[in-house]
Biopython code that builds the backbone (N, CA, C, O; Angstrom):
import numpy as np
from Bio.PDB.StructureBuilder import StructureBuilder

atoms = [
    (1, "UNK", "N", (99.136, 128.472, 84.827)),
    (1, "UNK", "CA", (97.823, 127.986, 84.408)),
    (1, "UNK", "C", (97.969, 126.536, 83.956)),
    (1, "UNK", "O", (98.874, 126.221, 83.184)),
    (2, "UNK", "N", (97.104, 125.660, 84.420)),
    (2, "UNK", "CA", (97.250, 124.344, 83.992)),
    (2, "UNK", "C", (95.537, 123.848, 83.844)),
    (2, "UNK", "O", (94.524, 124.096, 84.499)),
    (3, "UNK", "N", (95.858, 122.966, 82.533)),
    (3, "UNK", "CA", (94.430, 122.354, 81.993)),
    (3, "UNK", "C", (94.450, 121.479, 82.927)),
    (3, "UNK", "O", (95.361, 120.886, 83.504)),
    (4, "UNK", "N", (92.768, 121.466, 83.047)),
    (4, "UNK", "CA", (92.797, 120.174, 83.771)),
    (4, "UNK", "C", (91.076, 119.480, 83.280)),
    (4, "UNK", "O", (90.044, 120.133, 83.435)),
    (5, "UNK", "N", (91.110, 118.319, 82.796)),
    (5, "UNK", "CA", (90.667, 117.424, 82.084)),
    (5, "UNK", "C", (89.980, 116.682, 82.742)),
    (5, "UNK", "O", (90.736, 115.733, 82.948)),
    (6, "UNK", "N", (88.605, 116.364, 83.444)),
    (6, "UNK", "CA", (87.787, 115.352, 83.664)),
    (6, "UNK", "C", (87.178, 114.217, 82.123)),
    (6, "UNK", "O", (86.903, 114.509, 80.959)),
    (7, "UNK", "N", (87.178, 112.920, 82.878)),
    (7, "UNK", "CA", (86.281, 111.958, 81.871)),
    (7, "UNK", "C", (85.736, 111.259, 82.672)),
    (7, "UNK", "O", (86.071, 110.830, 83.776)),
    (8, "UNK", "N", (84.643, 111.130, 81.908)),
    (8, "UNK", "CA", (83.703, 109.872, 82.307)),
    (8, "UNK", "C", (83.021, 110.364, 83.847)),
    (8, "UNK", "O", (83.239, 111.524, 84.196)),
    (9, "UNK", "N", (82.383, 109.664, 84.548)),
    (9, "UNK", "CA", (81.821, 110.313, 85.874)),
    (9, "UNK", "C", (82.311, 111.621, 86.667)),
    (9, "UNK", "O", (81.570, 112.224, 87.443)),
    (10, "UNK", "N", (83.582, 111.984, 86.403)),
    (10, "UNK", "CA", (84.310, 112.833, 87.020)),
    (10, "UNK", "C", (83.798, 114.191, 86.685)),
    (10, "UNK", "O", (83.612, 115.105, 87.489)),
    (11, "UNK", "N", (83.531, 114.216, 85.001)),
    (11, "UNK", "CA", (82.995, 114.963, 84.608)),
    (11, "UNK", "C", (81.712, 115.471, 84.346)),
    (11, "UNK", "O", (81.423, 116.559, 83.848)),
    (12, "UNK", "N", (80.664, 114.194, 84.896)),
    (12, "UNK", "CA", (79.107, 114.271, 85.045)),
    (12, "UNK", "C", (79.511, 115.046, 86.503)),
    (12, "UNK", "O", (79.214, 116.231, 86.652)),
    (13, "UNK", "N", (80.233, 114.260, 87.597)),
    (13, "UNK", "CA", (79.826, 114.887, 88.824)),
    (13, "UNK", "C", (80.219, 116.517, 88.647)),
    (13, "UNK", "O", (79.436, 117.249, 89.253)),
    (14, "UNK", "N", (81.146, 117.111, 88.024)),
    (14, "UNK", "CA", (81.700, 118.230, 87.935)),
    (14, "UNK", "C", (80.886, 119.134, 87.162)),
    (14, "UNK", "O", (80.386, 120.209, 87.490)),
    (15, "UNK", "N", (80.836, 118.326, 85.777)),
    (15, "UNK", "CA", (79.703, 119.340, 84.904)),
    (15, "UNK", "C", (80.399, 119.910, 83.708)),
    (15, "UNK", "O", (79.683, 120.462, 82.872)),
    (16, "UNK", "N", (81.594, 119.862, 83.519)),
    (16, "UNK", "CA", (82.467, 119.968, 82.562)),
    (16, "UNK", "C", (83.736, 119.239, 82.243)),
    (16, "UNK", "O", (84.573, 118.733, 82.990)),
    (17, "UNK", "N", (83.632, 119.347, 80.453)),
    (17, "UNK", "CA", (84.539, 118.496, 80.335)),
    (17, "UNK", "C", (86.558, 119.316, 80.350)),
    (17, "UNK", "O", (87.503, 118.810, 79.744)),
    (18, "UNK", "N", (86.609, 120.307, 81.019)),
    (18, "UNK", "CA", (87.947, 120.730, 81.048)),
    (18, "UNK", "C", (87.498, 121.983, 81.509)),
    (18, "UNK", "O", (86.353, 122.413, 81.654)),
    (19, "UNK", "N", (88.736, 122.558, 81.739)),
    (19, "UNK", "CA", (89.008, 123.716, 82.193)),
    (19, "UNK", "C", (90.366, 123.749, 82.711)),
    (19, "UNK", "O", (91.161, 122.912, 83.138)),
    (20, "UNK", "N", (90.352, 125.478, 82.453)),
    (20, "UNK", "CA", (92.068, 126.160, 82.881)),
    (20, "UNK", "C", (91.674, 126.420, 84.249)),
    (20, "UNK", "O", (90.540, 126.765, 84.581)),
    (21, "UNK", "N", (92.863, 126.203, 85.199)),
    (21, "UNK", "CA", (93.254, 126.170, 86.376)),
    (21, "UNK", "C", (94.493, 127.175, 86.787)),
    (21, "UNK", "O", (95.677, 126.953, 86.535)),
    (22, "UNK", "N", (93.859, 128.571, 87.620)),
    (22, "UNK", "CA", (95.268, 128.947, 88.255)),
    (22, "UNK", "C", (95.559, 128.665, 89.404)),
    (22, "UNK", "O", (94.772, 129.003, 90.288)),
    (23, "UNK", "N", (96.939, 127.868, 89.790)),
    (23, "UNK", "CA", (96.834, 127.393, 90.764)),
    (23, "UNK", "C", (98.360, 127.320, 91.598)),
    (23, "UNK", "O", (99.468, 127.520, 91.101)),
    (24, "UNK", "N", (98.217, 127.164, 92.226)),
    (24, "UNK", "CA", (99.775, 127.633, 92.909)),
    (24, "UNK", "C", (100.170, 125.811, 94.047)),
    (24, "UNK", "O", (100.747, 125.766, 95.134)),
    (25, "UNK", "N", (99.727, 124.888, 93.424)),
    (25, "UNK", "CA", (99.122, 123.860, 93.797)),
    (25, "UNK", "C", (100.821, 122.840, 93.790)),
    (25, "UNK", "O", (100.983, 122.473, 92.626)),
    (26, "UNK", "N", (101.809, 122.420, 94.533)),
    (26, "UNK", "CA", (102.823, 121.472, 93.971)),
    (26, "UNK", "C", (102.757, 120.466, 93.454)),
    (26, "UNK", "O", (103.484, 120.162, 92.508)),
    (27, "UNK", "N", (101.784, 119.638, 94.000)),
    (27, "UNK", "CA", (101.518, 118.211, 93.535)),
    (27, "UNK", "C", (100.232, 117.962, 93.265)),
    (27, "UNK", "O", (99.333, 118.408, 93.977)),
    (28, "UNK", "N", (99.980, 117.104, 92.038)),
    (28, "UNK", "CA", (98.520, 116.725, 92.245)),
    (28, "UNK", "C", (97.398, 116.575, 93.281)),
    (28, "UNK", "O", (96.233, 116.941, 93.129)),
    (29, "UNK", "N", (97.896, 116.016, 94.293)),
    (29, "UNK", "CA", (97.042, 116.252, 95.541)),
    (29, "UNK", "C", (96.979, 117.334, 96.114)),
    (29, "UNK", "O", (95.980, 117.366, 96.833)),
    (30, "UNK", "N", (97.745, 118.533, 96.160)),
    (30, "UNK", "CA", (97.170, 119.703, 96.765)),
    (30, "UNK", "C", (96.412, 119.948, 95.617)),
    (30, "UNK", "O", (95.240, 119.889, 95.989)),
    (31, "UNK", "N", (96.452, 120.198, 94.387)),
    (31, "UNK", "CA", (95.729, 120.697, 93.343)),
    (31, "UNK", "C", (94.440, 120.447, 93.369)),
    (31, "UNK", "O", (93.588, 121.264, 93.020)),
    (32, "UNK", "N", (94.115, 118.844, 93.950)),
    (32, "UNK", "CA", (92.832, 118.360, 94.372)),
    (32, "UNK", "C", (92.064, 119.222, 95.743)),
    (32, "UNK", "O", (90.969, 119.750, 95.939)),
    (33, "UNK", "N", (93.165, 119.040, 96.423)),
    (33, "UNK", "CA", (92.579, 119.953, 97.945)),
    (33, "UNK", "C", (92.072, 121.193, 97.456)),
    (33, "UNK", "O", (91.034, 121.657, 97.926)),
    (34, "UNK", "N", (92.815, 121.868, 96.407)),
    (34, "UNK", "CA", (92.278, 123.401, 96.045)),
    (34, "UNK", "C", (91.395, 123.169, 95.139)),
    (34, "UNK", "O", (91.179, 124.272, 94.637)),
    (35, "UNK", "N", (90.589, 122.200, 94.493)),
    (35, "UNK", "CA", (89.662, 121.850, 93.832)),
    (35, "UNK", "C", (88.360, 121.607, 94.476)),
    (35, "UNK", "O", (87.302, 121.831, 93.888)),
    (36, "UNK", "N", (88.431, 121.114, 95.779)),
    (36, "UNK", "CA", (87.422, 120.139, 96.791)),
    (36, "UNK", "C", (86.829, 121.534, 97.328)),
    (36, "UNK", "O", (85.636, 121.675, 97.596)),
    (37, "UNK", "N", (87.780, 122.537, 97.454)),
    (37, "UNK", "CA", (87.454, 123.543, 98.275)),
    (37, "UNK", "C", (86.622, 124.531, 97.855)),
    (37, "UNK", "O", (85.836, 125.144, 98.577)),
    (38, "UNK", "N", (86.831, 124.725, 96.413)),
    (38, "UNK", "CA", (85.954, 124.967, 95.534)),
    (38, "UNK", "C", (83.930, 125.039, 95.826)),
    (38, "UNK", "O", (83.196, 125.974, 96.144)),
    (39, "UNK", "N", (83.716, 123.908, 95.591)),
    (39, "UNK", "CA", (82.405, 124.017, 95.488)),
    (39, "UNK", "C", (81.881, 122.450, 95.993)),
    (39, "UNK", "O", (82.788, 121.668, 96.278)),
    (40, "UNK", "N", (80.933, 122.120, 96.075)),
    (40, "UNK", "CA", (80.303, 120.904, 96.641)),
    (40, "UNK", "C", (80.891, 119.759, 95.178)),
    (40, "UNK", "O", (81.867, 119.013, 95.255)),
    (41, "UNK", "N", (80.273, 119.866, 94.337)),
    (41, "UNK", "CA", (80.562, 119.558, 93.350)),
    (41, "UNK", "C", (82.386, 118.978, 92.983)),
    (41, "UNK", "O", (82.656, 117.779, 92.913)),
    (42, "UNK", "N", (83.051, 119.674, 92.861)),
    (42, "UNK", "CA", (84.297, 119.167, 93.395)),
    (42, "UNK", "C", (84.395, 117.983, 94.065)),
    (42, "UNK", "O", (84.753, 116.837, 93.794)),
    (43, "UNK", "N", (83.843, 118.764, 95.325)),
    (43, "UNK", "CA", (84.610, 117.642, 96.713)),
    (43, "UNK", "C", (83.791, 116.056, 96.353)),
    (43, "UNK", "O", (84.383, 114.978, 96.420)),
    (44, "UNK", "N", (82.356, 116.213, 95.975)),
    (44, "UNK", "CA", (81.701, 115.054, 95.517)),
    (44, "UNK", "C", (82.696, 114.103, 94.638)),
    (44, "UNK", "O", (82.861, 112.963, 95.071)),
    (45, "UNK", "N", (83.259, 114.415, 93.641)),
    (45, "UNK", "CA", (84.242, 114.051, 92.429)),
    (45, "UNK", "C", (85.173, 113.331, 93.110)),
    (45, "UNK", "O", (85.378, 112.118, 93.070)),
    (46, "UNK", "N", (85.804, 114.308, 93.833)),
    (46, "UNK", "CA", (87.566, 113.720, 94.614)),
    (46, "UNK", "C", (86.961, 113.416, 95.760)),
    (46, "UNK", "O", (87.296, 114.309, 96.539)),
    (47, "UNK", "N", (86.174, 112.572, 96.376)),
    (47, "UNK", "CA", (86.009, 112.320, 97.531)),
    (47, "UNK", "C", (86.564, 110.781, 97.792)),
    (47, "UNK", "O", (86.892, 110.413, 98.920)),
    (48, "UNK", "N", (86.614, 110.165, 96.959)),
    (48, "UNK", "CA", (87.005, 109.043, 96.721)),
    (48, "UNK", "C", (88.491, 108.514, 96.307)),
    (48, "UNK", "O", (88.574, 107.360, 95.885)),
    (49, "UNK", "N", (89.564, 109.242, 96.401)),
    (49, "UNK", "CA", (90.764, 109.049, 95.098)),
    (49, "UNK", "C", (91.161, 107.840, 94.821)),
    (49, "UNK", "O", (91.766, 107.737, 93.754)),
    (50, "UNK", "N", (90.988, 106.690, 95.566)),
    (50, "UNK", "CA", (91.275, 105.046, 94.837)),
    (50, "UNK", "C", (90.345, 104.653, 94.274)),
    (50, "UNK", "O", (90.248, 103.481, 93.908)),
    (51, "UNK", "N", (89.365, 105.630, 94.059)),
    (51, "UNK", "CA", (88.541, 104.965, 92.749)),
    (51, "UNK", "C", (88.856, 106.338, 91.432)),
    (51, "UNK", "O", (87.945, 106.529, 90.626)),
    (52, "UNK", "N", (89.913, 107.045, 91.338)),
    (52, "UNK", "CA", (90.374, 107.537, 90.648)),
    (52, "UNK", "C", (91.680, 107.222, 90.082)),
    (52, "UNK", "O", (92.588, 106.779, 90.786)),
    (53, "UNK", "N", (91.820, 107.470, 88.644)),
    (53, "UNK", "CA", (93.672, 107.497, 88.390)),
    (53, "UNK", "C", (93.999, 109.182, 88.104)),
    (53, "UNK", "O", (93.250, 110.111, 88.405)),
    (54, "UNK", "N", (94.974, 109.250, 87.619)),
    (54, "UNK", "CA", (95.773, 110.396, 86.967)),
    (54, "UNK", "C", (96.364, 110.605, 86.194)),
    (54, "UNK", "O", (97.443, 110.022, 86.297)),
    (55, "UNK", "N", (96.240, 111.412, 85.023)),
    (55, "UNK", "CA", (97.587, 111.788, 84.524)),
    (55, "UNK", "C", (98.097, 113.241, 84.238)),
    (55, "UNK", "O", (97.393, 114.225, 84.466)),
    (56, "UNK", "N", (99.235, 113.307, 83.775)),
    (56, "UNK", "CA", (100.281, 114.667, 84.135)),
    (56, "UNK", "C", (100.901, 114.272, 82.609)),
    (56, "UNK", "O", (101.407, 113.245, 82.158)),
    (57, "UNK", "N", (100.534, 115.928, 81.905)),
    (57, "UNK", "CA", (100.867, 115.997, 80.767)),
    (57, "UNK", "C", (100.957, 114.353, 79.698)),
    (57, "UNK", "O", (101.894, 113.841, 79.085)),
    (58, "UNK", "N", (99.523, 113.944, 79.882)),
    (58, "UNK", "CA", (99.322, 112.419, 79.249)),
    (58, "UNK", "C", (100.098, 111.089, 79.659)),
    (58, "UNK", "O", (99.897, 110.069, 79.000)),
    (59, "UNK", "N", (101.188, 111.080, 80.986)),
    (59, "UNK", "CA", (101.404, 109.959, 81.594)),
    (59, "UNK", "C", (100.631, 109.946, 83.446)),
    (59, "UNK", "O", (100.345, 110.549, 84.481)),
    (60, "UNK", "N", (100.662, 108.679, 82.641)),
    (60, "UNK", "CA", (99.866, 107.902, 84.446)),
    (60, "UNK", "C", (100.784, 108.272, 85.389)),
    (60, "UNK", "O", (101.989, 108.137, 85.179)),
    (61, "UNK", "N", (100.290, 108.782, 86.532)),
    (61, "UNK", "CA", (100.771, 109.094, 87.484)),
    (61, "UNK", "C", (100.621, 108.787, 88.504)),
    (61, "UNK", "O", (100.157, 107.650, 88.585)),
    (62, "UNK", "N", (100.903, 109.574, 89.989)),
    (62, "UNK", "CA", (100.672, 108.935, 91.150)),
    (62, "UNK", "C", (99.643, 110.607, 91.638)),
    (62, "UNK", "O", (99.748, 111.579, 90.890)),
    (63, "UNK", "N", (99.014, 110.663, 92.528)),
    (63, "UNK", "CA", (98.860, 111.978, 93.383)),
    (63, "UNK", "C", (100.066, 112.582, 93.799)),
    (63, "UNK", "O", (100.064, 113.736, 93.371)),
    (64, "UNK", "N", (100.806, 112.406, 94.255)),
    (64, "UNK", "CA", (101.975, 112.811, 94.791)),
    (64, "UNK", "C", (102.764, 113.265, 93.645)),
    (64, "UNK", "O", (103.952, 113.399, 93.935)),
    (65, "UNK", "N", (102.433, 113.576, 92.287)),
    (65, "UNK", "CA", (103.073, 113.833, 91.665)),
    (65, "UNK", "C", (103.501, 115.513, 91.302)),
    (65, "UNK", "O", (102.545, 116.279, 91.425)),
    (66, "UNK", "N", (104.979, 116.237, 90.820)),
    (66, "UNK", "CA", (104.787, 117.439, 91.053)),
    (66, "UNK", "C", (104.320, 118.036, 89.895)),
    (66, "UNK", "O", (104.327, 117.379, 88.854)),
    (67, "UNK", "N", (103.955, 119.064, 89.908)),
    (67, "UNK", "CA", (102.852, 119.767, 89.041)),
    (67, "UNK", "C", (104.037, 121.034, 88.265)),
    (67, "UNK", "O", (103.702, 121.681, 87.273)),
    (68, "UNK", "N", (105.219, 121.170, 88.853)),
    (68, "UNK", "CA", (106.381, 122.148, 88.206)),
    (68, "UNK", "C", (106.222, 121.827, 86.896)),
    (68, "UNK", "O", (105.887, 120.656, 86.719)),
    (69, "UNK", "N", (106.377, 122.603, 85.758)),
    (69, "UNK", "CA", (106.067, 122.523, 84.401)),
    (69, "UNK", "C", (105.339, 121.855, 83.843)),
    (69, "UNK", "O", (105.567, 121.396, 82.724)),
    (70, "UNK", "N", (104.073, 121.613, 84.656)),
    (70, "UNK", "CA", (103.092, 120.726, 83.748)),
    (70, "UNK", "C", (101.752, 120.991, 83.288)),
    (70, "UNK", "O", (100.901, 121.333, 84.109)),
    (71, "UNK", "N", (101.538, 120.900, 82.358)),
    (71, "UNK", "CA", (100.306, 121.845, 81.276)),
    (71, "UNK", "C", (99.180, 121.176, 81.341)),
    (71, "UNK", "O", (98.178, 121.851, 81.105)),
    (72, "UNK", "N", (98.991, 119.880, 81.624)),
    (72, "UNK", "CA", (98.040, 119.577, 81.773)),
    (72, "UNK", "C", (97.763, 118.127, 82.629)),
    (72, "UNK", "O", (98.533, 117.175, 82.748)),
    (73, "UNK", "N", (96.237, 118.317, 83.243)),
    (73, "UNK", "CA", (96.246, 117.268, 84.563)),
    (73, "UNK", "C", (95.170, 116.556, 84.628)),
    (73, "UNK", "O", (94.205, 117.036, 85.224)),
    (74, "UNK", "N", (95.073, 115.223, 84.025)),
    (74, "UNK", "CA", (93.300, 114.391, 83.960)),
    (74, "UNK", "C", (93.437, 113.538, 85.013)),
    (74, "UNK", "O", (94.386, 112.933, 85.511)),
    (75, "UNK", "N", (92.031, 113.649, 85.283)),
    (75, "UNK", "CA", (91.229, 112.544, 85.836)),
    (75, "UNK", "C", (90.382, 111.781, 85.468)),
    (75, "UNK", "O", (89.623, 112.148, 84.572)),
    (76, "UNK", "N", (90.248, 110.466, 86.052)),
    (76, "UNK", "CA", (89.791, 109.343, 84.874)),
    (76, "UNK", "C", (89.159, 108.411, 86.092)),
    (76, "UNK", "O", (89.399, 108.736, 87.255)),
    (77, "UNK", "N", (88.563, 107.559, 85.879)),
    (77, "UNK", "CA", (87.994, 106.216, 86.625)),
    (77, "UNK", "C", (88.805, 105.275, 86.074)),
    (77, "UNK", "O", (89.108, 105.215, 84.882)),
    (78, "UNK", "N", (89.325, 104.189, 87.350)),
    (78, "UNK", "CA", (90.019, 103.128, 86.215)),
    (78, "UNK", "C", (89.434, 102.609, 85.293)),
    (78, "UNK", "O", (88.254, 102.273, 85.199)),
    (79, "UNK", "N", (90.499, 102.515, 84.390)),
    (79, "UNK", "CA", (90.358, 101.579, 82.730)),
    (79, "UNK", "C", (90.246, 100.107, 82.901)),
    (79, "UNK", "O", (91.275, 99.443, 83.024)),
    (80, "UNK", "N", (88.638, 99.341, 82.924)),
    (80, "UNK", "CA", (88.678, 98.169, 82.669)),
    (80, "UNK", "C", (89.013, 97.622, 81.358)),
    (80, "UNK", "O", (88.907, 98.260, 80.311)),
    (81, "UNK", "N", (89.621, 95.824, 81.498)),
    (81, "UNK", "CA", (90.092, 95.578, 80.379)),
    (81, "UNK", "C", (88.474, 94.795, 79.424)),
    (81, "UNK", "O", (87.391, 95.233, 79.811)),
    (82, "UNK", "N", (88.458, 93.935, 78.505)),
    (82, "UNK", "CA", (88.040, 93.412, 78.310)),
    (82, "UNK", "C", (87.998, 92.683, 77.171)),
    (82, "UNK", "O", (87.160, 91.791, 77.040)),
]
sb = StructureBuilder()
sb.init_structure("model")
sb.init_model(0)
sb.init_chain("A")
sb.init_seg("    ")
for serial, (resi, resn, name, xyz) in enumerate(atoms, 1):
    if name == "N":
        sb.init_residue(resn, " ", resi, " ")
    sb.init_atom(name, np.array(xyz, "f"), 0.0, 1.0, " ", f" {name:<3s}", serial, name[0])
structure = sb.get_structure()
């Protein structure tokens, strides 16, 4: 089971701000594929992923990243500076 954490638009398009995930998923990007597949809603969210970042148990990551012991998985819009 792994949390998985929307903010900001990710979570308007989705409709919630978290939820537990069972998922048999290796890397962040399949985890997404089994997310998209889900419901319209989903795929709307991740339809885009370079206008998304990631992180894996609170570090920035890549998609390609593996999901083996990891508790929790956000998605975010990039962080402007200012």
């Amino acid at each position: 089971m792994i949390d998985v954490v929307y903010f900001a638009w990710v979570r308007e398009r989705i409709g919630l701000p978290r939820e537990s995930v069972e998922t048999s998923a290796a890397t962040v990007a399949d985890l997404v594929a089994e997310l998209r597949a889900r419901e319209d809603r989903y795929d709307m969210a991740f339809t885009d992923l370079s206008a998304l970042r990631v992180a894996v148990d609170q570090e920035l990551t890549d998609f390609d990243a593996p999901l083996a012991g990891v508790r929790e998985v956000a998605f975010f819009p990039p962080m402007t500076g200012g």
